[in-house]
Structures are given as structure tokens and as C-alpha cells.
C-alpha positions in Angstrom: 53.9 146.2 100.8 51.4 145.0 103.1 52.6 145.6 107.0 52.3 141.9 107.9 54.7 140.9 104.7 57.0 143.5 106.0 57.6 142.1 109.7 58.3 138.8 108.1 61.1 139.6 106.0 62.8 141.6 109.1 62.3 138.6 111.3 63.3 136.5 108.6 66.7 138.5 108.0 67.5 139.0 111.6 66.8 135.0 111.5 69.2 134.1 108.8 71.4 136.4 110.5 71.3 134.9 113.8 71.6 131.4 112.1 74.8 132.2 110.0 76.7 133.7 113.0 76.2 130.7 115.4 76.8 128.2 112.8 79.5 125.7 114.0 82.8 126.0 111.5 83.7 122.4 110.3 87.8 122.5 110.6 89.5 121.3 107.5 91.3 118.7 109.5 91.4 117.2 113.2 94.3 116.9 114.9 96.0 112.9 115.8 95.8 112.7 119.9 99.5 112.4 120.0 100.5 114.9 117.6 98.9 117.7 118.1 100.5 118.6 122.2 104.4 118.7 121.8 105.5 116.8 124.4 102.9 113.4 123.7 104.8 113.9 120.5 108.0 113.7 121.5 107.0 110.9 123.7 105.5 108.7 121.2 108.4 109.5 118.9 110.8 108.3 121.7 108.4 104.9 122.1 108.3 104.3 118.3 112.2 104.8 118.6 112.7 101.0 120.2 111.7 99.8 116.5 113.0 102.3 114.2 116.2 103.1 115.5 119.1 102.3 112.9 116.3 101.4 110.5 117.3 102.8 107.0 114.3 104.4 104.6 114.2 105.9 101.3 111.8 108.6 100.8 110.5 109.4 96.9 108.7 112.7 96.4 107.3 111.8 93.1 107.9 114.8 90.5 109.6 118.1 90.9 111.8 120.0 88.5 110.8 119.6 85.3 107.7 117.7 86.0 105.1 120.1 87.7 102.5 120.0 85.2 100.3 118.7 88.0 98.0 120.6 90.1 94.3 121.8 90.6 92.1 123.8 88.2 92.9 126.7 90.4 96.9 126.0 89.4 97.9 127.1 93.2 97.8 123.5 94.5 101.0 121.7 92.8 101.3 118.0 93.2 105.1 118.5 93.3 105.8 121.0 96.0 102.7 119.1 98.4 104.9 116.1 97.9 108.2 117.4 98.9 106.8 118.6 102.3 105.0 115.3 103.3 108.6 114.1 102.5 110.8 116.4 104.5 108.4 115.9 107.6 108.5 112.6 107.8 112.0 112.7 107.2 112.2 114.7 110.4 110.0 112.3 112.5 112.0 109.1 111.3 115.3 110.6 111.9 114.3 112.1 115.6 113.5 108.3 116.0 116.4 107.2 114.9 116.0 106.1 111.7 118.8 106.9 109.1 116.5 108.6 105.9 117.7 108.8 102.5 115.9 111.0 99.9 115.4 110.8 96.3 115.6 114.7 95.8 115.2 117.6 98.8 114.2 120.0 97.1 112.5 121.1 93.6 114.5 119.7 90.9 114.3 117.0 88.3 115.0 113.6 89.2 114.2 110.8 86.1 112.2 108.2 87.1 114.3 105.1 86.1 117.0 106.7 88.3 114.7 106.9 91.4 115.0 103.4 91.6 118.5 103.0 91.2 119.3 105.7 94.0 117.0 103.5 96.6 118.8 100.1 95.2 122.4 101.5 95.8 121.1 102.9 99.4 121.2 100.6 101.6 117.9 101.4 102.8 115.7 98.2 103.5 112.1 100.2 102.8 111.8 102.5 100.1 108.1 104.9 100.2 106.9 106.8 97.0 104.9 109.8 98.0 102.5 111.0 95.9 99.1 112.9 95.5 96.4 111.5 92.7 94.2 113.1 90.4 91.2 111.4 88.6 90.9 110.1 85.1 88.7 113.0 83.7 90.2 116.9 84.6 86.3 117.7 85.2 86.1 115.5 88.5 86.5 118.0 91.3 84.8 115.5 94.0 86.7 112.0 94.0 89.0 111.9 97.1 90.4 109.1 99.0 94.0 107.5 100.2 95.6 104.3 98.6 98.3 102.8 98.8 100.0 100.5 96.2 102.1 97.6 96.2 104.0 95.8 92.9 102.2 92.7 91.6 99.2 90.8 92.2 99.1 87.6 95.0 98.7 85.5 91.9 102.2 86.7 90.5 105.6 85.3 90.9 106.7 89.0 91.4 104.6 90.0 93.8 106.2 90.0 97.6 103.7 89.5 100.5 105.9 92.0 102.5 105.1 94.8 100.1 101.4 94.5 101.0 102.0 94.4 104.5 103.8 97.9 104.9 101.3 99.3 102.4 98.7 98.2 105.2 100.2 99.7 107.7 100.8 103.0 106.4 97.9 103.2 104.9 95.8 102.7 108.1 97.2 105.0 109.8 97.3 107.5 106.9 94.0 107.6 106.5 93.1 107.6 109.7 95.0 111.0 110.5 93.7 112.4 107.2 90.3 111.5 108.0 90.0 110.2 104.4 88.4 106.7 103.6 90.4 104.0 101.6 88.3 103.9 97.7 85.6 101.7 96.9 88.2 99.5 95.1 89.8 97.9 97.8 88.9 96.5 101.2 91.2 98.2 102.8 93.0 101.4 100.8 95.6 98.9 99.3 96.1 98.5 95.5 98.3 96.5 93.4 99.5 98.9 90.7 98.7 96.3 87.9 95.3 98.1 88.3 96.8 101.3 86.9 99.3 99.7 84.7 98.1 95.6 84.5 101.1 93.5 84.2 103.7 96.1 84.6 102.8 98.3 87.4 104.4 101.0 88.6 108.0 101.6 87.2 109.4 102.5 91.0 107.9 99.7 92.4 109.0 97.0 89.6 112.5 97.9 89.2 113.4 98.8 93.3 114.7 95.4 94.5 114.3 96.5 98.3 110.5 96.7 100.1 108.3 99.1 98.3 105.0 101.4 98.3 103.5 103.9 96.5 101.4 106.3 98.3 98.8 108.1 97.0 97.8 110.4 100.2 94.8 112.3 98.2 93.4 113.7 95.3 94.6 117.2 94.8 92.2 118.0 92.6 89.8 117.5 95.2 88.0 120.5 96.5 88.0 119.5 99.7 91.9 118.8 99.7 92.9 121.7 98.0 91.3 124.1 100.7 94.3 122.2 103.0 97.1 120.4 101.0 99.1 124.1 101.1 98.6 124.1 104.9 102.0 123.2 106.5 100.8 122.0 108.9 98.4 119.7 107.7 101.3 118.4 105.9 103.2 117.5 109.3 99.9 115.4 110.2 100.3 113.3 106.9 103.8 112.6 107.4 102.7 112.0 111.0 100.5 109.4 109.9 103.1 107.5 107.2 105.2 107.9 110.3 103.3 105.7 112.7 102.3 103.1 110.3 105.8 102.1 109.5 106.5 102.4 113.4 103.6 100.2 114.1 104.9 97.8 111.0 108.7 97.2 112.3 107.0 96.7 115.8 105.0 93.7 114.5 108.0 92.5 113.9 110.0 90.9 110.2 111.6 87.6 109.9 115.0 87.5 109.2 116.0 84.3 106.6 119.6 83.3 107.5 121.6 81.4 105.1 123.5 78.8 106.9 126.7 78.3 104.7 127.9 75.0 105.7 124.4 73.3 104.7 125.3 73.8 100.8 126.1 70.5 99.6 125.8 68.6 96.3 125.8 64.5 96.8 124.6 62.4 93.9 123.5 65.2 92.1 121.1 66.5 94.9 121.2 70.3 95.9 120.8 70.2 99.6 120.3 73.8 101.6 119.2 74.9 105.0 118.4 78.2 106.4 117.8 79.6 109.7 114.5 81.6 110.3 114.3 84.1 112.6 111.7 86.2 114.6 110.8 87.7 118.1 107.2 86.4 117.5 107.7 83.1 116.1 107.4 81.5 112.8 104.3 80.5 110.8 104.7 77.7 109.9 101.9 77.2 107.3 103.4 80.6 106.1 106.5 79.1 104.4 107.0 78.9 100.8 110.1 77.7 98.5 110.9 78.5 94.8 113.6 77.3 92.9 113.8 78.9 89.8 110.5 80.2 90.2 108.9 76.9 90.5 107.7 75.8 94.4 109.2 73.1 95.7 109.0 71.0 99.0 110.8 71.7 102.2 111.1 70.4 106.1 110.5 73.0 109.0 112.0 71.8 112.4 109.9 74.3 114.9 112.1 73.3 117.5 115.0 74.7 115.8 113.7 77.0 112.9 115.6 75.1 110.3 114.2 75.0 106.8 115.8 72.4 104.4 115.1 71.7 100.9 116.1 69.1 98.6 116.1 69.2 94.6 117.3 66.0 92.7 119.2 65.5 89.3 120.6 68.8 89.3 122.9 70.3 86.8 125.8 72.9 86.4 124.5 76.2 85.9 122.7 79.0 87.7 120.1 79.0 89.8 117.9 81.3 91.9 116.8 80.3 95.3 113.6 82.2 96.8 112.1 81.8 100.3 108.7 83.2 102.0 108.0 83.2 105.6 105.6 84.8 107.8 105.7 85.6 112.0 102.8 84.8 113.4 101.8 89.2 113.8 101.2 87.9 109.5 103.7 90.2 108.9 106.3 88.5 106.1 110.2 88.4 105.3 111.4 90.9 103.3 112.5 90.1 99.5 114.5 87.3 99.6 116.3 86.0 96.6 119.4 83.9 96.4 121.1 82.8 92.9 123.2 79.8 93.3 126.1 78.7 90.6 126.7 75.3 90.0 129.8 73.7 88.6 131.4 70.2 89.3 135.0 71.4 89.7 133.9 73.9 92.0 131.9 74.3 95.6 128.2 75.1 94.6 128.6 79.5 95.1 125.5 81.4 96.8 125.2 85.2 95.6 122.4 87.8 96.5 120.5 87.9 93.1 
């Protein structure tokens, strides 16, 4: 080996050496401003605490039990248990704010899915969150990674309920931005209707929960990225940290609250006449205000002075009926589900019950 070859491959190992030692390690994740010192935390919890105190929440860990068939090609990251932790930590944050948490299971066991939704329903909660961690259509893809959240229906749909897409906006923001993960290339901005995984049916949580629902899909876990830090505990706190503060930041924009004023039901020559009162510490959009009956939009009067709404239908008959009302404060954020069915009968006062 000639003597000037030599020289060069010392110099170039001492080099690569040198290089490889001061080479800056890239963490796996970055911690939110007020998370990651205790006492900012407990200060922005006791902040967010002015909107979600008495606030009641269901949390779904999607899976668990009997269904744990998902995780990464390595088999160590499991969909299930990632889930459950994301849960219980944000369970923790809402409830040191006040909020009262239900769960849909607390720890690994089997929960069916249809009965998911009927937990949430007989509640009481007003929001219910499904938390869940994707995988990609072909087992092979080890590089897709992004956060989404879903919402039931599409804007074109009788089903779909504006205030569904407004949580999933906040929480996914805020998600995401904790996570350091962008939204997908399919959406604007990281929301999704779930008719793009199931068209016209959607998720079954989603469809058959009557209260305010999302679907969260925080990342990929097959992802080889994520799996380097979806067993990290605490990364897992910074997740829930992030759900957390987008549904803090959502109550603080405020909801409408649609009051049925009882003495307003009449029936005179056949005409259904009906008032309710809107409410909001924002103010009402007006242009924001829609009507069904029986799933078909009708016409209405807004006094602004007073935040009536009134509606009129002609040549009525006896029978039931089902009443639905949209309205929007002017942070765009928009009443939650509201559906009314009304009975009909001319021997009797007209009867108003939740549908």
C-alpha cells in the first residue's frame, strides 16, 4: 500500500469518527411549551378549567381484549395498548380541569363495537372522542404517517352535523401540532368524513352515537418513525396533551344553546307554529341558521334583538314529526345535535319529545 493511500484512510477514519461523535441527535419528539415544566402545566390546566369544568366526555380506546390483532411488523407496538394510554391521560387532564370523563373500557378487555355507542348514548356526556392509531392499506407501507381526524357524514348529507367537524378541527390542530405530524394530503386541514373509508355509512361509532362525535386517528403505527416512540409514556401524555387543548380551546369558542320555548307550540287552522330561544356568549349568526322539518328545510324569522326563531308550516296533519335546528356563534363554532320529534293529534296538545 502506497504511504500517501495510507495517511488518507487514517485521516479519513479519524474524520468519520470525528463527524459521527458531534453529530446533533434529532429527538423523537419536542416538547408543547406548556407541558413540558409542571407548574405552566398546572397553570394552563387551571385556565382551560373556566370552559371545561362540569363538561361531561366520553373517551373510546378503540380495540382491546379480544381485538389486538393490530400492531407493527415488529409485533411490539400494539394499536390497543397505545390507545388505552392516550385515553387514561387525557382522562387525567380533563378531570384535573374539571371535566367529569366517562370511558368506554379502562383497561385491556373486550368491548363490542355496537355497544361502544350505546355506553356514550346512555352517558350523559355531551362529546364523545374515539381514539385510535391507523395503519395503511398495504402491510408493506412502513413510511405513510400523518394525524386525521374524522367526523360522520359529508356537508352534503342530511346526517352530517356541522358541530361534529368543528371539534374534529380543534382537536385536530392542536394534535398535530404537539405531535409534530402534518394533517394527509387528503384534507386541507387533517379532517375527514368517514364516508371516505366507508362511503355512505361511515364509521359505526360515529353513525349510531347520537351525542357530538370524532374519531381520531393520532398516527400510523406502522410507521417507522412512530413506532421508535408510540411505547414512550411519555410521549403518550403529550398526545393526550394535545386532544386536551383542542377541546379546551373548542368549549372556549363557545356552543349555542337552542332552547325550546314551550308555550310557543300552537296549532291554529292547521298551522304548526314554534319558537325557540338561541343562546350564546358570542352572539348568533344569523346567516348560520337552518330549519328542517322532517328533513326537508323550511323558512323561519330571526328577531336579533331578541334571539327568537319562529317557524311556520301550513296544512299540517296528525302524526309525528321531527323538528331539526342549525345555528352557528359568530367564533363559526355550531349547536350541538339538535333534534326534536313532535306528535300531532287533534284531541290532544301537539307533544315535543327529544328524538
Amino acid at each position: 500500500m502506497r504511504k500517501d493511500n495510507f495517511i488518507k484512510i487514517i485521516f479519513g477514519s479519524i474524520l468519520f469518527g470525528f463527524v459521527s461523535c458531534s453529530a446533533p441527535v434529532i429527538p423523537l419528539y419536542e416538547f408543547p411549551p406548556d407541558w413540558k415544566d409542571g407548574s405552566i402545566r398546572g397553570e394552563t390546566i387551571l385556565n382551560y378549567s373556566k370552559y371545561l369544568k362540569g363538561r361531561k366526555i366520553f373517551l373510546d380506546p378503540g380495540h382491546g381484549g379480544e381485538d389486538r390483532k393490530n400492531k407493527n411488523k415488529n409485533g411490539n407496538v400494539i394499536e390497543a395498548d397505545v390507545n388505552l394510554r392516550v385515553a387514561l391521560n387525557l382522562k387525567k387532564y380533563l378531570e384535573q380541569a374539571g371535566a367529569e370523563v366517562f370511558l368506554s373500557r379502562q383497561e385491556d378487555i373486550t368491548v363490542p363495537l355496537a355497544y361502544r355507542s350505546v355506553l356514550a348514548n346512555q352517558s350523559g356526556a355531551e362529546i364523545f372522542v374515539s381514539i385510535h392509531h391507523n395503519a395503511p392499506a398495504k402491510w408493506e407501507d412502513d413510511y405513510t404517517n400523518y394525524t386525521s381526524t374524522y367526523y360522520h357524514a359529508k356537508e352534503t348529507d342530511y346526517e352530517y352535523e356541522p358541530s361534529n367537524k368543528d371539534i374534529a378541527r380543534y382537536i385536530q390542530r392542536d394534535l398535530s401540532y404537539v405531535m409534530g405530524n402534518p394533517g394527509g394530503l387528503g384534507s386541507f386541514d387533517g379532517t375527514y368524513s368517514d364516508y371516505l373509508i366507508y362511503p355512505g355509512e361511515g364509521f359505526s361509532v360515529l353513525r349510531k352515537t347520537n351525542i357530538q362525535a370524532v374519531l381520531v386517528e393520532c398516527a400510523f403505527h406502522t410507521s417507522r418513525f412512530e413506532e421508535l416512540r408510540l411505547n414512550i409514556e411519555e410521549f403518550n401524555e403529550i398526545q393526550a396533551w394535545g386532544i386536551f387543548r383542542g377541546l379546551a380551546k373548542y368549549f372556549r369558542a363557545g356552543k349555542p344553546e337552542i332552547i325550546f320555548l314551550t308555550d310557543s307550540l300552537k296549532i291554529e287552522n292547521n298551522s304548526l307554529k314554534v319558537s325557540f330561544a338561541l343562546k350564546d356568549s358570542t352572539g348568533i349568526n344569523p346567516r348560520s341558521i337552518q330549519v328542517f322539518f322532517n328533513k326537508e328545510e323550511k323558512d323561519f324569522s330571526f328577531n336579533k334583538l331578541l334571539n327568537i326563531l319562529s317557524m311556520k308550516v301550513d296544512s299540517i296533519a296528525n302524526g309525528a314529526y321531527t323538528i331539526r335546528v342549525i345555528v352557528a356563534n359568530k367564533n363559526g363554532n355550531h349547536s350541538f345535535p339538535y333534534h326534536k320529534k313532535i306528535v300531532i293529534n287533534n284531541s290532544l296538545k301537539p307533544i315535543f319529545l327529544d328524538e
